[in-house]
C-alpha positions as a Markdown table, in Angstrom:
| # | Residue | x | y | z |
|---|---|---|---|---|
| 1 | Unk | 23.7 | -18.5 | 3.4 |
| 2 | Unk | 24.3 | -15.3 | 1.1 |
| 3 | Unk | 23.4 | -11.9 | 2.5 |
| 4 | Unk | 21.1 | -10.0 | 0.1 |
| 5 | Unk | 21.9 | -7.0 | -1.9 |
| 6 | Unk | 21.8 | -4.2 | 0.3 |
| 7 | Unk | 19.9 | -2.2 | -2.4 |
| 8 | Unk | 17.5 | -5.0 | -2.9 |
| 9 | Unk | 16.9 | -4.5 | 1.1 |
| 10 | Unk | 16.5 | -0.8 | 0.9 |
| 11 | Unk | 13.8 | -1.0 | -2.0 |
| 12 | Unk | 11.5 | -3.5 | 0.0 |
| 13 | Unk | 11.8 | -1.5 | 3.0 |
| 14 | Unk | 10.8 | 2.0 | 1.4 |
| 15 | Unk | 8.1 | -0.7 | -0.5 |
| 16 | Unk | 7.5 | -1.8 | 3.3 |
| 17 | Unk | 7.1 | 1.9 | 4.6 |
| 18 | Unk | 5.0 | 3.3 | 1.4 |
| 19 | Unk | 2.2 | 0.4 | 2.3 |
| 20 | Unk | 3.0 | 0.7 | 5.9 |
| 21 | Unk | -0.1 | 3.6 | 6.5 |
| 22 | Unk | -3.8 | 2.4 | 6.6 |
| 23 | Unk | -4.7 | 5.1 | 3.5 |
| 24 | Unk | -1.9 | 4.0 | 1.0 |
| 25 | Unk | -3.3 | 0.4 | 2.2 |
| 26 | Unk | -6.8 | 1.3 | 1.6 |
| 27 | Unk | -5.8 | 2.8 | -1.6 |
| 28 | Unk | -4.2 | -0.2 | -3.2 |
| 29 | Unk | -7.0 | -2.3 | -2.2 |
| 30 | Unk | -9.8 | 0.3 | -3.8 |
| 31 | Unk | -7.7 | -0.7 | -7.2 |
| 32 | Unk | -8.4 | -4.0 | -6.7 |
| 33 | Unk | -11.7 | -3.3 | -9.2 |
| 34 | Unk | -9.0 | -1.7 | -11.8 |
| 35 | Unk | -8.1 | 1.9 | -12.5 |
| 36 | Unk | -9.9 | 4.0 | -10.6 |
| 37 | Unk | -10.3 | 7.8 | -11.0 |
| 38 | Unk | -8.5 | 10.4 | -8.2 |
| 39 | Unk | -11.9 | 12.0 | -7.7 |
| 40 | Unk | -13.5 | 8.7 | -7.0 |
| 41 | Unk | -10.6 | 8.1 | -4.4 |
| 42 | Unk | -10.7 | 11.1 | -2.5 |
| 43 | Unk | -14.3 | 10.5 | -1.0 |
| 44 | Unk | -13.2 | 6.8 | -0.7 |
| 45 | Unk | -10.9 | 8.3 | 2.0 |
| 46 | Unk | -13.0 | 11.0 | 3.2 |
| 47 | Unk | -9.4 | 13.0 | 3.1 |
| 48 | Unk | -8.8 | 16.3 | 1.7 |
| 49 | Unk | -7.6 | 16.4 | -1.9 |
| 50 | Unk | -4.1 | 17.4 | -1.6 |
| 51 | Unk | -3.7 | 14.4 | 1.3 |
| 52 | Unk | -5.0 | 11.9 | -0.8 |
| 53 | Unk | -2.3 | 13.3 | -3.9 |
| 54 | Unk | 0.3 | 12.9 | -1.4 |
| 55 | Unk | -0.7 | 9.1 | -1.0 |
| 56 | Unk | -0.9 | 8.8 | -4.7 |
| 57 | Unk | 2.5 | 10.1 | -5.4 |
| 58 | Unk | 4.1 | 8.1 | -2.5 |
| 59 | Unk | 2.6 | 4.8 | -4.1 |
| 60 | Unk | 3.7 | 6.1 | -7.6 |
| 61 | Unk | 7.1 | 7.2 | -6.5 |
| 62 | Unk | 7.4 | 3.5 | -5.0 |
| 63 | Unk | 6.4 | 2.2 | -8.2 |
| 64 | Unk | 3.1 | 0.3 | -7.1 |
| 65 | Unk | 0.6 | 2.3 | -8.7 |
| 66 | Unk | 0.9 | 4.5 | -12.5 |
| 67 | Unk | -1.1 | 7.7 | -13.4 |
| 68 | Unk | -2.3 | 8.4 | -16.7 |
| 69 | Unk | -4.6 | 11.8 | -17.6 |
| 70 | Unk | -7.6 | 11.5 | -19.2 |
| 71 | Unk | -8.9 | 14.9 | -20.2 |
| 72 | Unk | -9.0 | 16.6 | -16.9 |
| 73 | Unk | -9.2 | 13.6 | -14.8 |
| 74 | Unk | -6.0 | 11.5 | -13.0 |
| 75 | Unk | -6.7 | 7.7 | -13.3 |
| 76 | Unk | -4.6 | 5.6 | -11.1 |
| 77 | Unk | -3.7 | 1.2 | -10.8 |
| 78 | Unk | -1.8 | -0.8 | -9.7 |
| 79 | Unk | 1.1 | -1.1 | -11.7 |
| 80 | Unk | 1.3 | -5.0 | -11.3 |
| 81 | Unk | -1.2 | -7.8 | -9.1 |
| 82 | Unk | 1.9 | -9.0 | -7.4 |
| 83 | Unk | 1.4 | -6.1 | -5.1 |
| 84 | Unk | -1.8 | -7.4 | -4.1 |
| 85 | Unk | 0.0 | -10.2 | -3.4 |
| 86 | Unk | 2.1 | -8.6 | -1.3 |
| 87 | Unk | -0.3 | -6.7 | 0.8 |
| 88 | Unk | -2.9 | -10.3 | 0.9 |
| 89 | Unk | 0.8 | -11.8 | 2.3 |
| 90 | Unk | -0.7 | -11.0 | 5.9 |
| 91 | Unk | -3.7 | -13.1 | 5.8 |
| 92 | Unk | -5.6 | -13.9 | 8.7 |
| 93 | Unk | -4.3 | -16.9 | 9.5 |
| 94 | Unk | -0.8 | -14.9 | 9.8 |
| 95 | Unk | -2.1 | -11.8 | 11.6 |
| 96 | Unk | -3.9 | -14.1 | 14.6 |
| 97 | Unk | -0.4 | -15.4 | 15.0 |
| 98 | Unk | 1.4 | -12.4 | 15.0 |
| 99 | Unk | -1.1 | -10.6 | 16.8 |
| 100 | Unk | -0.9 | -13.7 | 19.7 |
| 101 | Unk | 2.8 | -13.6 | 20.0 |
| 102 | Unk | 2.6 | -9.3 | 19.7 |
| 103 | Unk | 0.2 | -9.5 | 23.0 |
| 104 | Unk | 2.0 | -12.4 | 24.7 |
| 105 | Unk | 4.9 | -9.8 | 25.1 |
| 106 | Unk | 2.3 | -6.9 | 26.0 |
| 107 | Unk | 0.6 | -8.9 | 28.6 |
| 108 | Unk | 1.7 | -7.9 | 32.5 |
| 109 | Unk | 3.2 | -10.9 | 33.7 |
């Protein structure tokens, strides 16, 4: 079996770590509906503006979401539905499992 590219294992895991907080996750899912305005995120998140920026560039730095201005408003999207994908990867199905074996090993014996 071949190894992967390093590099190609260093972009999923920053990928892995951008998505890996609640609000970027939140964040990708609220563009679900399409491009969505910065001020219409913020109150989504009921975070202060320059937090929810921060999540914004993280996801744009990873290259899942884009940014475009429109007058004095920042729209956001996805950049691509494969990243839905990847976040509707853990489906319920997958999470009772995980979350079975996960308290299996927290479980005093």
């Amino acid at each position: 079996m071949e190894m992967p590219d390093e590099r190609a294992l260093e972009f999923k895991a920053r990928v892995f770590k951008v998505l890996g907080d609640p609000n970027r996750l939140r964040i990708v899912d609220f563009l679900r509906d399409g491009e969505r305005c910065q001020c219409e995120i913020i109150p989504m998140l009921d975070q202060s503006q320059p937090t929810v920026s921060r999540h914004l560039r993280l996801l744009e730095e990873a290259g899942l979401v884009r940014s475009r201005r429109d007058g004095n408003r920042m729209l956001y999207q996805v950049v691509d539905e494969g990243v839905f994908e990847i976040v509707d990867i853990l489906g319920d199905d997958l999470m009772r499992i995980l979350s079975h074996g996960l308290m299996s090993k927290l479980a005093p014996i």
